[in-house]
C-alpha positions as CSV (number, residue, x, y, z in Angstrom):
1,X,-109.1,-96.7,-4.2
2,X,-105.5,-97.6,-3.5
3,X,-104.6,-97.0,-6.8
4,X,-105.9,-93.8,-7.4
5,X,-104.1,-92.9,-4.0
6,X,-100.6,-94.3,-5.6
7,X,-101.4,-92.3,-8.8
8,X,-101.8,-88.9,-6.8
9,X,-98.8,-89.6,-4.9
10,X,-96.5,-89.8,-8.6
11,X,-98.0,-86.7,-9.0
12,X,-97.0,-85.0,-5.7
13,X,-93.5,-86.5,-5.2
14,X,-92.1,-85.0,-7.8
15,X,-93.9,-81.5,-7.6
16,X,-92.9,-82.1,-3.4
17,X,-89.4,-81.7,-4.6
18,X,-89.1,-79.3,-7.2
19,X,-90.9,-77.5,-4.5
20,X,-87.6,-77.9,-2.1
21,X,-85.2,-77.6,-4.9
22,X,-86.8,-74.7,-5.3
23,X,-86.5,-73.3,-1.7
24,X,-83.6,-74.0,-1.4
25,X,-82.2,-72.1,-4.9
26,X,-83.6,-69.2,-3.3
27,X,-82.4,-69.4,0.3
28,X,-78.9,-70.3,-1.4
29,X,-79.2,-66.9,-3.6
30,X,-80.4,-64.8,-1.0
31,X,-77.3,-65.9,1.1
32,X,-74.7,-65.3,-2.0
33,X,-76.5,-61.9,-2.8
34,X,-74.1,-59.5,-1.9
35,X,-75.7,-56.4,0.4
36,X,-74.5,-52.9,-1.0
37,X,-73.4,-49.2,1.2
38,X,-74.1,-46.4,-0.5
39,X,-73.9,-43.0,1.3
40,X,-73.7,-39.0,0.7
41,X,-75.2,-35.6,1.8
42,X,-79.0,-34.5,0.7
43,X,-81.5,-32.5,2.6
44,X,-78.8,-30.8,4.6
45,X,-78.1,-34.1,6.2
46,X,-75.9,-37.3,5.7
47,X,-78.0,-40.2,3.9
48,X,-76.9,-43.9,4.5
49,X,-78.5,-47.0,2.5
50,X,-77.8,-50.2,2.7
51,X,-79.6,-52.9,0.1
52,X,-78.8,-56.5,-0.8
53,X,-78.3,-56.3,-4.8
54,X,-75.7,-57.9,-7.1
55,X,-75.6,-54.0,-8.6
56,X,-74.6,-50.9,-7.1
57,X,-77.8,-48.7,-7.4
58,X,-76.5,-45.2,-6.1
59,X,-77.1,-43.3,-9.0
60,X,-80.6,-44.5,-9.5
61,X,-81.3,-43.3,-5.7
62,X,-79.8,-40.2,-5.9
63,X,-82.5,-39.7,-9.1
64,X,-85.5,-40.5,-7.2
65,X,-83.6,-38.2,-3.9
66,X,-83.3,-35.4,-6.4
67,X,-87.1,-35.8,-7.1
68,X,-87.8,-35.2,-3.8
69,X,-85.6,-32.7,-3.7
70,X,-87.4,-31.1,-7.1
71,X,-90.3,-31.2,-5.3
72,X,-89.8,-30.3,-1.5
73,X,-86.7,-29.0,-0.9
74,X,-86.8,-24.7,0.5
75,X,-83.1,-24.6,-0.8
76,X,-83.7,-25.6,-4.4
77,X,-85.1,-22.0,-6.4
78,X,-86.9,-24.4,-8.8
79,X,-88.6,-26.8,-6.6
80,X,-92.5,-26.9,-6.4
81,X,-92.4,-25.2,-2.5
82,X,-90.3,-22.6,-3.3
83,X,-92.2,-21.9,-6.3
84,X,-95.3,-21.5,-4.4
85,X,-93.5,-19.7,-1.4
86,X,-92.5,-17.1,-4.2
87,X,-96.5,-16.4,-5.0
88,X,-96.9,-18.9,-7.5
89,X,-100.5,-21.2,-6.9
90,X,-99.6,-23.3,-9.6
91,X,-99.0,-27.3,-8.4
92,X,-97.4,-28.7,-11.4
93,X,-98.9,-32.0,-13.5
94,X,-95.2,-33.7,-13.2
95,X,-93.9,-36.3,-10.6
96,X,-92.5,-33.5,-8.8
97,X,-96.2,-31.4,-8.5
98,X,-97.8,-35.3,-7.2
99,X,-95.2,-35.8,-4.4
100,X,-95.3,-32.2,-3.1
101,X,-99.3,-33.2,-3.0
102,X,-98.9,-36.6,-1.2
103,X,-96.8,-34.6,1.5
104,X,-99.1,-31.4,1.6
105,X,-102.2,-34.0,1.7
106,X,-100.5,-35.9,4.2
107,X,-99.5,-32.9,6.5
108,X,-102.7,-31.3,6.5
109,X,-104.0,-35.1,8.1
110,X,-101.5,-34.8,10.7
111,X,-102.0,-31.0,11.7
112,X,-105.8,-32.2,12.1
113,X,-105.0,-34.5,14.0
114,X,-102.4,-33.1,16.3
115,X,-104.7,-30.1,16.5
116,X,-102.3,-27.8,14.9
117,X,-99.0,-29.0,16.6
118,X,-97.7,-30.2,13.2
119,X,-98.3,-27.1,10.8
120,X,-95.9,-26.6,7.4
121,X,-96.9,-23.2,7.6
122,X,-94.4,-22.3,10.2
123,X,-91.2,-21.5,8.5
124,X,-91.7,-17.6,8.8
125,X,-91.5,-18.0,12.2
126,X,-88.9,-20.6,12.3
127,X,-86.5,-17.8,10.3
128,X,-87.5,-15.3,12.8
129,X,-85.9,-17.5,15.8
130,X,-83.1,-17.7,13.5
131,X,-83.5,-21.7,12.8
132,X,-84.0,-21.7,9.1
133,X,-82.4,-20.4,5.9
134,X,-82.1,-17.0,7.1
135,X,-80.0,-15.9,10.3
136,X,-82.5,-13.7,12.5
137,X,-82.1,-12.0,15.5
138,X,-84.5,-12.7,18.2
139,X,-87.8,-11.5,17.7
140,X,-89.9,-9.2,19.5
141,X,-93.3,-9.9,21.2
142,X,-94.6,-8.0,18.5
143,X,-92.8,-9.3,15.2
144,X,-93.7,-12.9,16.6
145,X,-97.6,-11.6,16.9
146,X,-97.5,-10.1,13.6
147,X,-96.3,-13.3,12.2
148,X,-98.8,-15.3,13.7
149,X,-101.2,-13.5,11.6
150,X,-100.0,-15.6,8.4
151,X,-99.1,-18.7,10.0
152,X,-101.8,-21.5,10.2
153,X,-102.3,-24.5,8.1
154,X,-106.2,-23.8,8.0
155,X,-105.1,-20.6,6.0
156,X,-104.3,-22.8,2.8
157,X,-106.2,-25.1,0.7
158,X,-106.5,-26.6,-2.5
159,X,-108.9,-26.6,-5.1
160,X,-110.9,-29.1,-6.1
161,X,-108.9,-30.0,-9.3
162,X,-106.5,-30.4,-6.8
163,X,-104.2,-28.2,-9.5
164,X,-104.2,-24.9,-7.2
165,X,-102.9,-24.2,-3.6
166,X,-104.9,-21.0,-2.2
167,X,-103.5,-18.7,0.6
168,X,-105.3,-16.7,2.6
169,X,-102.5,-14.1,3.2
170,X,-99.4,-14.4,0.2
171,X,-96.9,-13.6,3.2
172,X,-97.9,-17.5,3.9
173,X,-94.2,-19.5,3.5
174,X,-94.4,-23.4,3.5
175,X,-92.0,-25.6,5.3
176,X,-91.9,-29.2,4.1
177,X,-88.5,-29.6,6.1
178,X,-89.8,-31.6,8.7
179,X,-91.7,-34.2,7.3
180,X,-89.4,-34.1,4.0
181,X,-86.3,-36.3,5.1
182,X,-89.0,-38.9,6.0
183,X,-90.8,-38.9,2.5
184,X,-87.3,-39.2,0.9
185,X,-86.6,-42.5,3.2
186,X,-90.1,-43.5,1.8
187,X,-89.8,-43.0,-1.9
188,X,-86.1,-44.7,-2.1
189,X,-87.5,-47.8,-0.4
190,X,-90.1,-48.1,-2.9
191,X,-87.9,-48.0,-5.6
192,X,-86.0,-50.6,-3.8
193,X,-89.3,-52.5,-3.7
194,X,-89.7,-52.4,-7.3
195,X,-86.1,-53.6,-7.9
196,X,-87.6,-56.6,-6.1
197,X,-85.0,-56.0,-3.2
198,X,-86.4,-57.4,0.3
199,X,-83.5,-56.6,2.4
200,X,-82.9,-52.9,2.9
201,X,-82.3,-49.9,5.7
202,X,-82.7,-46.4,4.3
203,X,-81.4,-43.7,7.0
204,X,-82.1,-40.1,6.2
205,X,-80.7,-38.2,8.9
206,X,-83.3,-39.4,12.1
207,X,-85.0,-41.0,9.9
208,X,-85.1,-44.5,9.0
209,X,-87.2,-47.4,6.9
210,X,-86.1,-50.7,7.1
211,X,-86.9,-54.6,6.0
212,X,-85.7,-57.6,6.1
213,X,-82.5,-58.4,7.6
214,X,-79.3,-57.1,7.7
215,X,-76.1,-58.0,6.7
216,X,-75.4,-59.8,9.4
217,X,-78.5,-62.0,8.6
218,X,-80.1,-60.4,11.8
219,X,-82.8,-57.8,12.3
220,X,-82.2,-54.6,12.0
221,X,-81.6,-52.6,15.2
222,X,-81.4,-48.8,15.2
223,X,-80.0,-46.6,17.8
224,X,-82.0,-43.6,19.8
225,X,-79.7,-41.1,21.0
226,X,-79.0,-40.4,24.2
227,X,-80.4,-36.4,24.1
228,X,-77.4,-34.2,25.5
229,X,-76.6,-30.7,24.3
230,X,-74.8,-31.5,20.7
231,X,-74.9,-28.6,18.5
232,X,-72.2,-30.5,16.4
233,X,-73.5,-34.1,16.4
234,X,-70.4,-35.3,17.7
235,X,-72.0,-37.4,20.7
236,X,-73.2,-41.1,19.2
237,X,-73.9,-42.6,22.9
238,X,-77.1,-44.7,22.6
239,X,-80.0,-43.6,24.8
240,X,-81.7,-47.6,24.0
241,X,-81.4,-49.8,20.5
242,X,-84.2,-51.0,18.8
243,X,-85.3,-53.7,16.7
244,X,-86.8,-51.6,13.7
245,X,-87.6,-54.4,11.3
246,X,-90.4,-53.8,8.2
247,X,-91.2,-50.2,10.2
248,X,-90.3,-47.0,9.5
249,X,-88.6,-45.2,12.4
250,X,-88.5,-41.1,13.0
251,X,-86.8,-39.0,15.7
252,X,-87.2,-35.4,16.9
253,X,-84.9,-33.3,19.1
254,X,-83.6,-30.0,20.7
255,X,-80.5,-31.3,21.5
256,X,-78.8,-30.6,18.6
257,X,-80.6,-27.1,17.3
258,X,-80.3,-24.5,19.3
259,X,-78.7,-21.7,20.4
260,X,-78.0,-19.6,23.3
261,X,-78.7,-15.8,24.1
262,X,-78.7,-13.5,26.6
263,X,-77.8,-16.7,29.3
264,X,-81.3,-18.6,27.7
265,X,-81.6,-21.7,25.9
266,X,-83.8,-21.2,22.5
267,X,-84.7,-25.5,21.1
268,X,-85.3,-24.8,17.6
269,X,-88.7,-26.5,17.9
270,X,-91.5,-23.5,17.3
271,X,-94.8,-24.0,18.7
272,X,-97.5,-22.4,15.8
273,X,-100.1,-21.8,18.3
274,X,-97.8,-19.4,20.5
275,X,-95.3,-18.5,17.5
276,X,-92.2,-19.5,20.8
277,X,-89.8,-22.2,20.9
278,X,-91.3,-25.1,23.2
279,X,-90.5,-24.5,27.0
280,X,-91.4,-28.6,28.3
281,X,-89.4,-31.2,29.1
282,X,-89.9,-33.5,26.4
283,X,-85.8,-33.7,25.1
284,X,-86.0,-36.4,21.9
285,X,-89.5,-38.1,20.4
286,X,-88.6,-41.3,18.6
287,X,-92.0,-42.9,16.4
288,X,-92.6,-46.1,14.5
289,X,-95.1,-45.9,11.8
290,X,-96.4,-47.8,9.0
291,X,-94.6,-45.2,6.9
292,X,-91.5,-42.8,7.5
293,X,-92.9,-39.5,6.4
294,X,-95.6,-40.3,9.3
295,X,-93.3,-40.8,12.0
296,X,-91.7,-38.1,10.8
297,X,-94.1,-35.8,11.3
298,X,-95.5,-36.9,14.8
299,X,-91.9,-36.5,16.2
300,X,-92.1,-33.0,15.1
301,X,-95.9,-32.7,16.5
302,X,-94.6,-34.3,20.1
303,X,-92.3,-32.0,20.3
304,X,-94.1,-29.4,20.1
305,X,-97.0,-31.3,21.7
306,X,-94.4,-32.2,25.4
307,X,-95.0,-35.2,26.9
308,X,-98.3,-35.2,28.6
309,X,-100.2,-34.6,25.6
310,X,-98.6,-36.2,22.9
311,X,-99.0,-39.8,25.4
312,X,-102.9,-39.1,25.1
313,X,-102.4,-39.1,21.3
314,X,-100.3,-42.0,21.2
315,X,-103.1,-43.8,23.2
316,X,-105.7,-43.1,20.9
317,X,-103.6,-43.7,17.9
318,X,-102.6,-47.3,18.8
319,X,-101.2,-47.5,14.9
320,X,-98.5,-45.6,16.3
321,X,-95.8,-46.7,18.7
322,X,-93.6,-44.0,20.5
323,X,-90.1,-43.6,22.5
324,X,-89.7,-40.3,24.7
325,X,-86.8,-39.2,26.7
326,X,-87.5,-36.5,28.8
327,X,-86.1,-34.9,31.7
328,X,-87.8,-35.2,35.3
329,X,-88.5,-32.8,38.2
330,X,-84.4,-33.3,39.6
331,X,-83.9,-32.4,36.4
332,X,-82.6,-36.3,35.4
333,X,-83.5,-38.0,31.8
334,X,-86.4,-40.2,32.2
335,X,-88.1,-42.5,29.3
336,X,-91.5,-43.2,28.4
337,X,-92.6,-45.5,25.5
338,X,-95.5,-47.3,23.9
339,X,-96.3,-50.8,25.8
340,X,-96.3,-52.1,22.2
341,X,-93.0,-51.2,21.7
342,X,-91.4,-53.2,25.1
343,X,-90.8,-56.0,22.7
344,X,-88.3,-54.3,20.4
345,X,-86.2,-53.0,22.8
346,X,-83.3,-54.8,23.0
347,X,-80.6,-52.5,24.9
């Protein structure tokens, strides 16, 4: 018995440290890997991605942002959405046709589920208030209502080929814009994946997926804003700091699109149901998510949604985790977040 005890241990001894040698080969090349910066300007917004990688990688993200952009983007004449917002029906059998699916797939989940609150439908009424590629004037009570009449995600489908997208009215404009910066954050990180790359923080505007650790051999912490009016994005003040580590992170405001006429204040969030900007006192919606282009989206939907009822989601959506700021009866900035979320707050 004793020997057949001593004969498993030469066995395990040397496995035991090959085993350690191992270890600590990679702990010493993780450490020596140097993290690389890349930043620029896509989706009308600033991008900023940071990646620990012996190689700089920026022109192979910029191909997988210009796929995005290929598929998604309102200002690009040959993307998939503007082809279909110029009458075509036609989703094409390319990379570009499937990711314009996963996002139309995935935003016709979140309108059910926000009962219409999200809806990529809205962009006619978003150039109306003057918000979106076209400067409008403000609308009338009955431009607005005659708009509503083709706005409404349950006014498109697809067929069951999946190969078609149907509209009930052909004035029907789609508006991937909010949900589209997230997506991008999404589909760089998983070509960072690929590359085998564990460390990373990809920040789309808002929008943010990160893992790992940082340079700094830390987790990664991401600001929330501290929402004052900031129609230039000049204010950088930190509402709270987060630790955002393996989560994808998505905020929403009205602080920094809007515009003022006649003595009002018009946020550039549209409500679909009414065809209005929102009149609530909901200022900034942060979300965590398993993915970005999700959080994405419900920061859009709270916005819309105001406090009360976008909590009473969150509570029945525990997969979610949420940070509002919003402002109280004396007219002071309040916050309200997610008791999961008490444990990454660190500021």
């Amino acid at each position: 018995m004793e020997d057949k005890q001593k004969k498993r241990l030469v066995w395990q001894i040397p496995f035991l440290l090959l085993l350690i040698i191992g270890t600590v080969w990679v702990i010493k090349n993780q450490h020596d890997t140097p993290y690389q910066t890349d930043e620029g300007f896509v989706f009308g917004t600033v991008y900023k991605i940071t990646y620990q990688h012996p190689d700089n990688l920026k022109a192979e993200i910029e191909s997988e942002l210009k796929k995005v952009d290929g598929a998604l983007s309102m200002f690009n004449d040959a993307s998939v959405i503007s082809s279909i917002n110029k009458g075509s029906t036609t989703i094409p059998q390319s990379e570009t046709g499937k990711m314009f699916l996963d996002v139309y797939q995935l935003a016709m989940q979140i309108s059910e589920v926000t009962d219409g609150a999200f809806d990529i439908t809205v962009a006619p009424l978003v150039n109306a208030w003057g918000f979106g590629f076209k400067n409008g004037t403000t609308p009338s009570t009955t431009q607005v209502d005659s708009i509503l009449q083709f706005v409404g995600y349950k006014k498109i489908s697809l067929n069951a080929q999946h190969t078609t997208l149907r509209k009930k009215d052909p004035r029907i404009m789609l508006d991937c814009s909010a949900i589209a910066k997230g997506y991008g954050c999404d589909v760089v990180a998983r070509y960072l994946e690929k590359r085998g790359i564990q460390n990373y923080m990809v920040m789309i505007g808002g929008e943010v997926v990160t893992k790992g650790i940082n340079p700094g051999r830390l987790p990664w912490r991401i600001g929330v804003t501290k929402p004052v009016d900031d129609t230039l994005g000049l204010s950088q003040e930190n509402q709270t700091v987060l630790n955002v580590t393996d989560k994808a992170m998505a905020t929403s405001g009205n602080y920094r699109n809007f515009y003022y006429k006649g003595g009002k204040k018009y946020a550039h969030t549209i409500d679909p149901a009414t065809g209005r900007p929102v009149q609530h006192s909901l200022l900034s919606a942060t979300v965590l998510a398993k993915d970005c282009a999700t959080a994405d989206a419900y920061a859009t939907a709270f916005m819309v949604m105001g406090t009360e009822r976008a909590r009473k989601l969150i509570e029945q959506h525990p997969e979610l985790m949420a940070y509002f700021i919003y402002s109280d009866r004396q007219g002071q900035l309040d916050v309200w977040f997610s008791p999961s979320l008490q444990d990454k707050i660190s500021q």
